[in-house]
mmCIF file as Biopython writes it, N, C-alpha, C and O atoms, coordinates in Angstrom:
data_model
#
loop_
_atom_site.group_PDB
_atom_site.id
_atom_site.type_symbol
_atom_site.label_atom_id
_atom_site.label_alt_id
_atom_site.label_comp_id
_atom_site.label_asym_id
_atom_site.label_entity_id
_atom_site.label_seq_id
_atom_site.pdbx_PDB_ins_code
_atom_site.Cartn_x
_atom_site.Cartn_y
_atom_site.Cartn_z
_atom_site.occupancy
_atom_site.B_iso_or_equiv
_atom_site.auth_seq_id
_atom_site.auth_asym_id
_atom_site.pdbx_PDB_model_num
ATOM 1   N N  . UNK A ? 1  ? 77.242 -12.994 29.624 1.0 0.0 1  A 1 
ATOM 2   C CA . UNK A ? 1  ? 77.437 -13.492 28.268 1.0 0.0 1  A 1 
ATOM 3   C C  . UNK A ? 1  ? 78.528 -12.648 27.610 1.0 0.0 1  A 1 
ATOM 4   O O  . UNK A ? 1  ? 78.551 -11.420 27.691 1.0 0.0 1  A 1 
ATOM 5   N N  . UNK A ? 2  ? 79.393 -13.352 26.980 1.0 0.0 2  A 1 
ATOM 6   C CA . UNK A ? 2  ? 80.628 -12.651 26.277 1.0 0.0 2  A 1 
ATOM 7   C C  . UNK A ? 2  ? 80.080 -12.117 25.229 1.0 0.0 2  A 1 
ATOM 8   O O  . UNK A ? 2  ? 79.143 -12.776 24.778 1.0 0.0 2  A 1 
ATOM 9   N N  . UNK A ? 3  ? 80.465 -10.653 24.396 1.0 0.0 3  A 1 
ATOM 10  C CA . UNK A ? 3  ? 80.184 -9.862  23.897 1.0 0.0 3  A 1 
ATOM 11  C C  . UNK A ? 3  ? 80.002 -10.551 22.293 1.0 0.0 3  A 1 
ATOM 12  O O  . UNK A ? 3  ? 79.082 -10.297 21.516 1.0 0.0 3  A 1 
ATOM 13  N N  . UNK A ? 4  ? 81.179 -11.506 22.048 1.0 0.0 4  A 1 
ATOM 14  C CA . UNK A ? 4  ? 80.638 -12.177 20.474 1.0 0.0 4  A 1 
ATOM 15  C C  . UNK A ? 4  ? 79.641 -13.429 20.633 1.0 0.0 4  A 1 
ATOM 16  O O  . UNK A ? 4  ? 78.989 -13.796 19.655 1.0 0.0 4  A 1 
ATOM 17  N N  . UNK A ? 5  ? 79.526 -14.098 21.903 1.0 0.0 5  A 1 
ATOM 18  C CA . UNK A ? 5  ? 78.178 -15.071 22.215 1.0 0.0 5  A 1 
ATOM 19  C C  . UNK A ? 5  ? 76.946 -14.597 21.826 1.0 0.0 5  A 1 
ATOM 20  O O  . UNK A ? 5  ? 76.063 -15.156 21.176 1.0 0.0 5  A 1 
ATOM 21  N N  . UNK A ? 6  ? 77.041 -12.620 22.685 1.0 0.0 6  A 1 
ATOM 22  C CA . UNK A ? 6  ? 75.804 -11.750 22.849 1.0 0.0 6  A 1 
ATOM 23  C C  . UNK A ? 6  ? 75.716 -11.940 21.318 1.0 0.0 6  A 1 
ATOM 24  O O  . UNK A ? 6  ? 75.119 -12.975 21.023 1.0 0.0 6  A 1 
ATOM 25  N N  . UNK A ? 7  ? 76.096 -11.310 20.408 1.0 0.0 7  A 1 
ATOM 26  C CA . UNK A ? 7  ? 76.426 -11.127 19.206 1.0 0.0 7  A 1 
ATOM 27  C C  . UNK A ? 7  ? 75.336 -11.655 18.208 1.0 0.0 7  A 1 
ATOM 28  O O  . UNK A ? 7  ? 74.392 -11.117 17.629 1.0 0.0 7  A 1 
ATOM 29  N N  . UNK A ? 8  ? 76.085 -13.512 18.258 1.0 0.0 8  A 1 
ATOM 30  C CA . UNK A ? 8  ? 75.767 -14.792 17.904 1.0 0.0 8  A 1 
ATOM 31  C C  . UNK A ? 8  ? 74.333 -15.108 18.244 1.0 0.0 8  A 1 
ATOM 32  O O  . UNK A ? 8  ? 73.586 -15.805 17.558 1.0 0.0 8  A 1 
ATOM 33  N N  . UNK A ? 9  ? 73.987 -14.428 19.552 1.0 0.0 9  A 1 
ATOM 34  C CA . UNK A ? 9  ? 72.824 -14.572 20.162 1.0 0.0 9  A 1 
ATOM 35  C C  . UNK A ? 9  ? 71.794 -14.121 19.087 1.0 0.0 9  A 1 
ATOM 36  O O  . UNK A ? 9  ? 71.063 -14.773 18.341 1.0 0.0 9  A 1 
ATOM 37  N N  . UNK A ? 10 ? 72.006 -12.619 19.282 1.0 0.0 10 A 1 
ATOM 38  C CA . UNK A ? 10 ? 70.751 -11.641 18.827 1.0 0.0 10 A 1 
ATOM 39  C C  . UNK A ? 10 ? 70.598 -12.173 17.553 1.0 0.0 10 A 1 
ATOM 40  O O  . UNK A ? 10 ? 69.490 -12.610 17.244 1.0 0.0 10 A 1 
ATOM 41  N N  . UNK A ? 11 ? 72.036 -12.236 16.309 1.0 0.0 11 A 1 
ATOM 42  C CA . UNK A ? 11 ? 71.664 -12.584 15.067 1.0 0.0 11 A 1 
ATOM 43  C C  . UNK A ? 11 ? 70.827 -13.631 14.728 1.0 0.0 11 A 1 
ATOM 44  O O  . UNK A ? 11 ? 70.164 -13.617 13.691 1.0 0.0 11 A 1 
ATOM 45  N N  . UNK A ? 12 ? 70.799 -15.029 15.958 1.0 0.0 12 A 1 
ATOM 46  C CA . UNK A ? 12 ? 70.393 -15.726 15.729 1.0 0.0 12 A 1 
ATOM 47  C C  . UNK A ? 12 ? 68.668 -15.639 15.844 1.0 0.0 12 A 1 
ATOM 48  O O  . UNK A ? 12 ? 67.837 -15.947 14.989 1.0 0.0 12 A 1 
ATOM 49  N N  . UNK A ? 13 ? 68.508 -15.226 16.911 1.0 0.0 13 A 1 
ATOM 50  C CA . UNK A ? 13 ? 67.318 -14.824 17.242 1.0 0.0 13 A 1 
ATOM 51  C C  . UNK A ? 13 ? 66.664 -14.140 16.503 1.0 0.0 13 A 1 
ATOM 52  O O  . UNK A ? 13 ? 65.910 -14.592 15.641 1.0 0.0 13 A 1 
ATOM 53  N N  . UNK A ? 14 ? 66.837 -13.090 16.706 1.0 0.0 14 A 1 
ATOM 54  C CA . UNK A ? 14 ? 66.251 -11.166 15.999 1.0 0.0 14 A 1 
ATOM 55  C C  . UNK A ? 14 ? 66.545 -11.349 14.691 1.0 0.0 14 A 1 
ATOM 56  O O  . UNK A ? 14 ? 65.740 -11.242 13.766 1.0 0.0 14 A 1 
ATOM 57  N N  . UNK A ? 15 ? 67.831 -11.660 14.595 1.0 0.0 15 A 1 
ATOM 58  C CA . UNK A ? 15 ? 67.616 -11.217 13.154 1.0 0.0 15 A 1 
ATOM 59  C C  . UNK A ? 15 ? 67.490 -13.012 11.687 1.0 0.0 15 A 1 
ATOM 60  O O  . UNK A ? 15 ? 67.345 -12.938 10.467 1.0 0.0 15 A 1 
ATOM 61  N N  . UNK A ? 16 ? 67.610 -14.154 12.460 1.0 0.0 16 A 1 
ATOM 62  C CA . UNK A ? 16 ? 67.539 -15.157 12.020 1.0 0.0 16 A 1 
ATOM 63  C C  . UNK A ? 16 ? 68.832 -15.281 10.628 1.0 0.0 16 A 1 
ATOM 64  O O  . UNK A ? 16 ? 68.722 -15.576 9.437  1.0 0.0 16 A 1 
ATOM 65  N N  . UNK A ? 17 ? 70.023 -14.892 11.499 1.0 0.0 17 A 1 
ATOM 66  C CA . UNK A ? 17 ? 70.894 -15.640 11.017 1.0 0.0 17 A 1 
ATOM 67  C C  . UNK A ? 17 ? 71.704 -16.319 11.389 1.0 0.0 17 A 1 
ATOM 68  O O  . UNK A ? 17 ? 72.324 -15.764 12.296 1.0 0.0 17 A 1 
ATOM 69  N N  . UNK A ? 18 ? 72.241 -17.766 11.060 1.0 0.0 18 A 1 
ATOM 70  C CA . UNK A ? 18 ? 72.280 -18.870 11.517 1.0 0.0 18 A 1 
ATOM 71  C C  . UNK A ? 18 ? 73.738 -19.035 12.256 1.0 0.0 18 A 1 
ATOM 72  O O  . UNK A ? 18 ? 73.890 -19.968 13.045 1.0 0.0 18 A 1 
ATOM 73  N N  . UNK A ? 19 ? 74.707 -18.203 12.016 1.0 0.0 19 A 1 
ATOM 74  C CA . UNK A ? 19 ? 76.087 -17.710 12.279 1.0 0.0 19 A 1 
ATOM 75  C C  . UNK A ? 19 ? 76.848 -16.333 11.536 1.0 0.0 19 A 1 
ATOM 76  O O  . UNK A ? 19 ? 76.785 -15.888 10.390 1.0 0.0 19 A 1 
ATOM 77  N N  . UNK A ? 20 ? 77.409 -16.002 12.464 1.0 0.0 20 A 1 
ATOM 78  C CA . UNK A ? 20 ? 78.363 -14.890 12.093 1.0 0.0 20 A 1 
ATOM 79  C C  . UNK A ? 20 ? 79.582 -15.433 11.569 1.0 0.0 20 A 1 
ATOM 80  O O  . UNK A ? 20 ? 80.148 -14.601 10.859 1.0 0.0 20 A 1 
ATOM 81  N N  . UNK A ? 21 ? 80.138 -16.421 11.648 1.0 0.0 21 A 1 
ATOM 82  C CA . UNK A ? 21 ? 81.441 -16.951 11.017 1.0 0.0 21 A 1 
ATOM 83  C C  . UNK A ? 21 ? 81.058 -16.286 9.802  1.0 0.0 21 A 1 
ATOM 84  O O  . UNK A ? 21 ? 79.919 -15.832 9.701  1.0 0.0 21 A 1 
ATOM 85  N N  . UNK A ? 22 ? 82.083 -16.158 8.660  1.0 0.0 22 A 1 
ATOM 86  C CA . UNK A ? 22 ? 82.527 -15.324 7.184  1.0 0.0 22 A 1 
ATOM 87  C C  . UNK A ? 22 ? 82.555 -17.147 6.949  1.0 0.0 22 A 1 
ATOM 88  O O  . UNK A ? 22 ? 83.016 -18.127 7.536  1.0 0.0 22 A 1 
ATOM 89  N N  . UNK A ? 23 ? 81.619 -16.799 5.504  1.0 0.0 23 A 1 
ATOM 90  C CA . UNK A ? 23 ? 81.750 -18.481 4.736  1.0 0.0 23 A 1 
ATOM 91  C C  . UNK A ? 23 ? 82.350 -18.445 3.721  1.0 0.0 23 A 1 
ATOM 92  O O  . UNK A ? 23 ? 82.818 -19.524 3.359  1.0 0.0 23 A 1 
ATOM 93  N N  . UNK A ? 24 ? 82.538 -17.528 3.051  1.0 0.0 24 A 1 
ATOM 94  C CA . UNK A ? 24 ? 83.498 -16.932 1.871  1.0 0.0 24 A 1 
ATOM 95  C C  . UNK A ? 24 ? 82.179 -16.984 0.350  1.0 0.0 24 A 1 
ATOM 96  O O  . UNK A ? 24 ? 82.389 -16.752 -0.840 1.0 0.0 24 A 1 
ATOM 97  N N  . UNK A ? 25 ? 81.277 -17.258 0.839  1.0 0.0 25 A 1 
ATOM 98  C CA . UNK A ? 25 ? 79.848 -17.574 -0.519 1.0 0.0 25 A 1 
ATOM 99  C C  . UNK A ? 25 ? 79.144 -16.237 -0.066 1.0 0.0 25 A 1 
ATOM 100 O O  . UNK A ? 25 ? 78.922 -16.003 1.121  1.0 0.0 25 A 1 
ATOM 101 N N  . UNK A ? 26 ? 78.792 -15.337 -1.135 1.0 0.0 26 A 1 
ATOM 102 C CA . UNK A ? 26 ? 77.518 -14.224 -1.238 1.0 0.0 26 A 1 
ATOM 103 C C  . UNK A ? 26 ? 76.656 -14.324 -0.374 1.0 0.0 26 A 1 
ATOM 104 O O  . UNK A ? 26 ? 76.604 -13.803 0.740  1.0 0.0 26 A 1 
ATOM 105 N N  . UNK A ? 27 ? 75.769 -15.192 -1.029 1.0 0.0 27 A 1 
ATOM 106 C CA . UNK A ? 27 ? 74.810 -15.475 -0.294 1.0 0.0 27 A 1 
ATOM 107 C C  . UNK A ? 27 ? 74.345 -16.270 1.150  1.0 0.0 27 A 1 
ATOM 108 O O  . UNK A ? 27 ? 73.262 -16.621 1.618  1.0 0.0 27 A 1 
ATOM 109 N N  . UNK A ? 28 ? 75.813 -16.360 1.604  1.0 0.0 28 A 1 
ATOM 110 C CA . UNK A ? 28 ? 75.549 -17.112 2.860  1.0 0.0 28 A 1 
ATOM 111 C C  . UNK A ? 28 ? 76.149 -15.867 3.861  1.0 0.0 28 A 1 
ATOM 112 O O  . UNK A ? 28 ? 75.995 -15.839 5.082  1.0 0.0 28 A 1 
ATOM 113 N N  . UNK A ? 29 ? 76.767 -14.992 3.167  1.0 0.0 29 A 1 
ATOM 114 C CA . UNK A ? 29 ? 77.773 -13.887 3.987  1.0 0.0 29 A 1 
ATOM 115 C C  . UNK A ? 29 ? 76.492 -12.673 4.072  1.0 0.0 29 A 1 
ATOM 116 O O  . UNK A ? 29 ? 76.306 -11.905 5.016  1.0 0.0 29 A 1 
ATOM 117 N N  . UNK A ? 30 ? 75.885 -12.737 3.106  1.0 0.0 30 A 1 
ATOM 118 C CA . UNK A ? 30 ? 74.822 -11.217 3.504  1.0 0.0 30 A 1 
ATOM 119 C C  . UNK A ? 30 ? 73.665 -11.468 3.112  1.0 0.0 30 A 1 
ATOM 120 O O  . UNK A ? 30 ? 73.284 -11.860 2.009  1.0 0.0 30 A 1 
ATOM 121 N N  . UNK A ? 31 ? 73.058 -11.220 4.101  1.0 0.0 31 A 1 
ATOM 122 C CA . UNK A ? 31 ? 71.580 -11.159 4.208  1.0 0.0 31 A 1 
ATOM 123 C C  . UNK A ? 31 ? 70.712 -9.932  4.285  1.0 0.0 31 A 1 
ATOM 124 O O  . UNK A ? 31 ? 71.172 -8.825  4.568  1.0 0.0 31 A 1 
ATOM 125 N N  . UNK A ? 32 ? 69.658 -10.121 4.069  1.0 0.0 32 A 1 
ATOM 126 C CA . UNK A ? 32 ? 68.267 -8.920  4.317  1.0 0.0 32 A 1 
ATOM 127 C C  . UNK A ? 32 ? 67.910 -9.215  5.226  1.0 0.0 32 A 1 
ATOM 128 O O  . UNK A ? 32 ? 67.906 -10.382 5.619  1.0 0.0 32 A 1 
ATOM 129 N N  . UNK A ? 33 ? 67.381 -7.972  6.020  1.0 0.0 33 A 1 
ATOM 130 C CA . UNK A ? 33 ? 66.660 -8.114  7.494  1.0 0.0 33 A 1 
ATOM 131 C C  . UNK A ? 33 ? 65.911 -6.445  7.440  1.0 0.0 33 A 1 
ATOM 132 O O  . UNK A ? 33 ? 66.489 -5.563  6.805  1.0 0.0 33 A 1 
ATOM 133 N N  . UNK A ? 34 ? 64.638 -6.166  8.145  1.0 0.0 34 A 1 
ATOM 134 C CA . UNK A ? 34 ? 63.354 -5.807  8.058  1.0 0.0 34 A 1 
ATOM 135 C C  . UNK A ? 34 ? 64.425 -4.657  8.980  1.0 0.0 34 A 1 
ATOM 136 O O  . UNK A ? 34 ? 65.451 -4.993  9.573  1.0 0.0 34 A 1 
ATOM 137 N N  . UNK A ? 35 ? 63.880 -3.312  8.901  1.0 0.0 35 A 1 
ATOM 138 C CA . UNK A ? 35 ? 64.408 -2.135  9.653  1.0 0.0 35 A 1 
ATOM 139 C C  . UNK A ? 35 ? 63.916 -2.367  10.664 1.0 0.0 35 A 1 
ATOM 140 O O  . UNK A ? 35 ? 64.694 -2.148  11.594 1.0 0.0 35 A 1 
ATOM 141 N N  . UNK A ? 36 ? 62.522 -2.883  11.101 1.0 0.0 36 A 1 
ATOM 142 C CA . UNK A ? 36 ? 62.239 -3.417  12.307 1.0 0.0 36 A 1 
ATOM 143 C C  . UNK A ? 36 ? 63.055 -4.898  13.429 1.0 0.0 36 A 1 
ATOM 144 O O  . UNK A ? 36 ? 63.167 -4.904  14.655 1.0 0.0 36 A 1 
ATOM 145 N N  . UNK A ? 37 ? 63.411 -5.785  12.612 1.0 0.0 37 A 1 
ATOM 146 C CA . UNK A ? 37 ? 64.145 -6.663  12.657 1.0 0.0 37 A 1 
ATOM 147 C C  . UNK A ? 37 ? 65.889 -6.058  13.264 1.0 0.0 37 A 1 
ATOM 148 O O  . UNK A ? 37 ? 66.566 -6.569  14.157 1.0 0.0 37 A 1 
ATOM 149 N N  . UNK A ? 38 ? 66.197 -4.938  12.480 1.0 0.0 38 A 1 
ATOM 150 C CA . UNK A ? 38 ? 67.418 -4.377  13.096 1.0 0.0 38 A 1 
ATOM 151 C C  . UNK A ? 38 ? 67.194 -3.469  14.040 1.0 0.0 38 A 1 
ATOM 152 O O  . UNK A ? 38 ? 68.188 -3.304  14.747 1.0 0.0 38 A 1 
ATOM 153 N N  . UNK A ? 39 ? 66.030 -2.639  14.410 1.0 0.0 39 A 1 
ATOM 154 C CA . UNK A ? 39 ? 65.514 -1.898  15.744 1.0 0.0 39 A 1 
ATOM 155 C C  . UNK A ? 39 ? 65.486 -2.888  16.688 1.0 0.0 39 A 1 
ATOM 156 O O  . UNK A ? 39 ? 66.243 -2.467  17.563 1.0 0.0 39 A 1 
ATOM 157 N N  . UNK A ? 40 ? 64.985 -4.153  17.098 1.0 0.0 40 A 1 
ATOM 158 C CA . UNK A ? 40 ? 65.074 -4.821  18.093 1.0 0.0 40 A 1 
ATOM 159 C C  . UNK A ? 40 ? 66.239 -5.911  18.541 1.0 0.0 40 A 1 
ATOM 160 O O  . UNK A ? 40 ? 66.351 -6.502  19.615 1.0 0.0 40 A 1 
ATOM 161 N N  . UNK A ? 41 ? 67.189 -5.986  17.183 1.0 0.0 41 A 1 
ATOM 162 C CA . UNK A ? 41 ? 68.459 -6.190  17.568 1.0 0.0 41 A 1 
ATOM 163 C C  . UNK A ? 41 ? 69.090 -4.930  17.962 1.0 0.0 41 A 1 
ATOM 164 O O  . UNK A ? 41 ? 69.411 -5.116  19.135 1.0 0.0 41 A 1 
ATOM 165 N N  . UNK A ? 42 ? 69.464 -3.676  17.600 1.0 0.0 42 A 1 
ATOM 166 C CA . UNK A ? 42 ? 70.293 -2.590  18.044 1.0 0.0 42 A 1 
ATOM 167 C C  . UNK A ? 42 ? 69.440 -2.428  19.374 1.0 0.0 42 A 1 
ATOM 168 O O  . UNK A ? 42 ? 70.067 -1.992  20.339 1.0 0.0 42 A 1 
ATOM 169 N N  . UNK A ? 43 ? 68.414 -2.651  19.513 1.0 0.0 43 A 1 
ATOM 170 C CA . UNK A ? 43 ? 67.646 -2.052  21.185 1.0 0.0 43 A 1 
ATOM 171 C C  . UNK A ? 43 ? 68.336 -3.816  22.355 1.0 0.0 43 A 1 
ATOM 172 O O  . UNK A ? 43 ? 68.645 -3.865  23.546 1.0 0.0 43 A 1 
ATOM 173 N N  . UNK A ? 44 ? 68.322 -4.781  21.432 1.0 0.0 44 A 1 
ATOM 174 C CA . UNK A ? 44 ? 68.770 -5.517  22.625 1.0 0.0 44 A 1 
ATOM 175 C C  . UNK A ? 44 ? 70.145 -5.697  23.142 1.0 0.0 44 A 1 
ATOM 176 O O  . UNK A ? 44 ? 70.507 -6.019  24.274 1.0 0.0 44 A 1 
ATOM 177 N N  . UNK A ? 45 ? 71.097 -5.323  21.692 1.0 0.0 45 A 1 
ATOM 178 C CA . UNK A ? 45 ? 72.636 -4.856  21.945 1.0 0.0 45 A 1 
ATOM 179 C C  . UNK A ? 45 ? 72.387 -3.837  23.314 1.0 0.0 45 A 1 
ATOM 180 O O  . UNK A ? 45 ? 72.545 -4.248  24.463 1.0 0.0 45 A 1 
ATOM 181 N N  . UNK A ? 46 ? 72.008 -2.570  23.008 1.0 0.0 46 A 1 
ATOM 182 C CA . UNK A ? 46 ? 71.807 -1.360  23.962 1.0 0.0 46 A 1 
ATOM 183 C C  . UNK A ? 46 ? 71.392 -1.688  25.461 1.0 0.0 46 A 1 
ATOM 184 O O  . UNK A ? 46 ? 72.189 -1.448  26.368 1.0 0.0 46 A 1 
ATOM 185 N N  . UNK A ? 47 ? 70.274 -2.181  25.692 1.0 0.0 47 A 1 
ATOM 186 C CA . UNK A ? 47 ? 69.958 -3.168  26.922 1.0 0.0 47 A 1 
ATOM 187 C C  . UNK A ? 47 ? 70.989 -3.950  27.168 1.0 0.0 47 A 1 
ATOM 188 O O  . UNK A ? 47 ? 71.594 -3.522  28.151 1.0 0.0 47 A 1 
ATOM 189 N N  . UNK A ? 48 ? 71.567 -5.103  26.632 1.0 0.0 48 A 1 
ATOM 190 C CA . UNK A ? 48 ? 72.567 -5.997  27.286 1.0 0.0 48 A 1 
ATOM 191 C C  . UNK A ? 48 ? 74.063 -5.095  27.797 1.0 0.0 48 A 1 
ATOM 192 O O  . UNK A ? 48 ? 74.812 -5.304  28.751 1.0 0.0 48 A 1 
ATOM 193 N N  . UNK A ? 49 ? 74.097 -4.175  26.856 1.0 0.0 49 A 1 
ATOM 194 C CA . UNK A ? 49 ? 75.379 -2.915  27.238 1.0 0.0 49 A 1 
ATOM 195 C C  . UNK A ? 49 ? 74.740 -2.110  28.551 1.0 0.0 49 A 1 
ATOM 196 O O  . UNK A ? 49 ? 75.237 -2.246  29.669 1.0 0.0 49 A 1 
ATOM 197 N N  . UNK A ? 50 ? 73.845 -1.447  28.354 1.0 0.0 50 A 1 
ATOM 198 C CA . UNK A ? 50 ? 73.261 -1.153  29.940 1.0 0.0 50 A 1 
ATOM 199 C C  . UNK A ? 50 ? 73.283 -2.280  31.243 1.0 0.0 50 A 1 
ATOM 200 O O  . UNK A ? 50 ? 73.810 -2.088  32.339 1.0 0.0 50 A 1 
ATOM 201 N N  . UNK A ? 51 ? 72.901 -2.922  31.008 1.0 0.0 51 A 1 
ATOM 202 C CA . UNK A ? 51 ? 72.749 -3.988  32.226 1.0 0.0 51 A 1 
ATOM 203 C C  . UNK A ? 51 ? 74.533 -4.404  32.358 1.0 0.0 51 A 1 
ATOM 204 O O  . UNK A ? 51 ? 74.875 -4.018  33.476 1.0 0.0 51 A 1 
ATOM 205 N N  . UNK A ? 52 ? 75.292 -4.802  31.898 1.0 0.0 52 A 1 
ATOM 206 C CA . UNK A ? 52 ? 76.575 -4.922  31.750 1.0 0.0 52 A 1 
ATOM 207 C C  . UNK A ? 52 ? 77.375 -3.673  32.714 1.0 0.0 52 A 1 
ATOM 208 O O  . UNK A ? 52 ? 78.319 -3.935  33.460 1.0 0.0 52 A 1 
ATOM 209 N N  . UNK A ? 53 ? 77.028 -2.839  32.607 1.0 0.0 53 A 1 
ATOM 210 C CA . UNK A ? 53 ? 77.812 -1.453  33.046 1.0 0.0 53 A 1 
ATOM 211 C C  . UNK A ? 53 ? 76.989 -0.847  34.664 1.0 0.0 53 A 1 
ATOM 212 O O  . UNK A ? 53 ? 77.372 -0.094  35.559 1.0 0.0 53 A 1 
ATOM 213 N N  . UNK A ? 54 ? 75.437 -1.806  34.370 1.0 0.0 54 A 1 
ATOM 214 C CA . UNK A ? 54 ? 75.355 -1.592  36.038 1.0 0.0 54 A 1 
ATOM 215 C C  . UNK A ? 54 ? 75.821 -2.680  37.174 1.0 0.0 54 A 1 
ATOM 216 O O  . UNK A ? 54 ? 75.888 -2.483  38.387 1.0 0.0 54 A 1 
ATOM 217 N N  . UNK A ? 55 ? 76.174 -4.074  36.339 1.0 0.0 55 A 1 
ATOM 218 C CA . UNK A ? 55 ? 76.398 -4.827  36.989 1.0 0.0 55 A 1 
ATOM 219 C C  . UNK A ? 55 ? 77.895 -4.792  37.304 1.0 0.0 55 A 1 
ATOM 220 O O  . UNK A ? 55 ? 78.317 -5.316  38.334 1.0 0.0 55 A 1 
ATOM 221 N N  . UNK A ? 56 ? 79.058 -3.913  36.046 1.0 0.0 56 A 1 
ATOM 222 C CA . UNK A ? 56 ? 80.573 -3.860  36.724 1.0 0.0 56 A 1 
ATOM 223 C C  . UNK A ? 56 ? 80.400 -2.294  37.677 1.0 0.0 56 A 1 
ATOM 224 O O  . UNK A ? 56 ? 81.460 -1.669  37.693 1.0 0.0 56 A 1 
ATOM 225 N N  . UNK A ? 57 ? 79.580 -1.810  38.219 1.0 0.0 57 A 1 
ATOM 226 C CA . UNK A ? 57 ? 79.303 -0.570  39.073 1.0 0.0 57 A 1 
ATOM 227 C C  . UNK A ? 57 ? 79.180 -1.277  40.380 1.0 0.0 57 A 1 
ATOM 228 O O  . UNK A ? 57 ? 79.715 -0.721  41.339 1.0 0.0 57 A 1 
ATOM 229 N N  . UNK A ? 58 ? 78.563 -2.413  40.582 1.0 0.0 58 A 1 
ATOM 230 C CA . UNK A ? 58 ? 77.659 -3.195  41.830 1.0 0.0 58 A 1 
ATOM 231 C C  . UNK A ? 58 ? 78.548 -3.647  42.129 1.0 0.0 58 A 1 
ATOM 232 O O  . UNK A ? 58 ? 78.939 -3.411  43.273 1.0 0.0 58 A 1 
ATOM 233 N N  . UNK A ? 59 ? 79.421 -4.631  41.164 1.0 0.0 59 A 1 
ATOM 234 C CA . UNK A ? 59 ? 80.693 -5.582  41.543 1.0 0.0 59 A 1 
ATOM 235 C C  . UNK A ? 59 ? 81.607 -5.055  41.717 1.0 0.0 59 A 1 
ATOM 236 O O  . UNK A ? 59 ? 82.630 -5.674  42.010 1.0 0.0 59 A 1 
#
């Protein structure tokens, strides 16, 4: 998975936001999310960067 897909991914998931595109509106550009909510996005960034760096080692 390409690194802004990964991105697109987690926000969507973890942190339930609907896109990263910039909409140019407040409230569609920044959101609240739970310190827990950003621990399991920064832990799945970290994992997908690990697995990434053993798989260009193998290849």
């Amino acid at each position: 998975m390409l690194p802004d897909d990964l991105a697109t991914h987690i926000a969507q998931k973890i942190l339930f936001i609907p896109t990263l595109e910039r909409r140019d509106r407040d409230q569609l550009d920044f959101n609240e999310v739970s310190v827990w909510q950003l621990r399991k996005a920064l832990n799945m960034a970290y994992e997908a960067g690990v697995k990434a760096a053993k798989t260009s080692k193998e290849g």
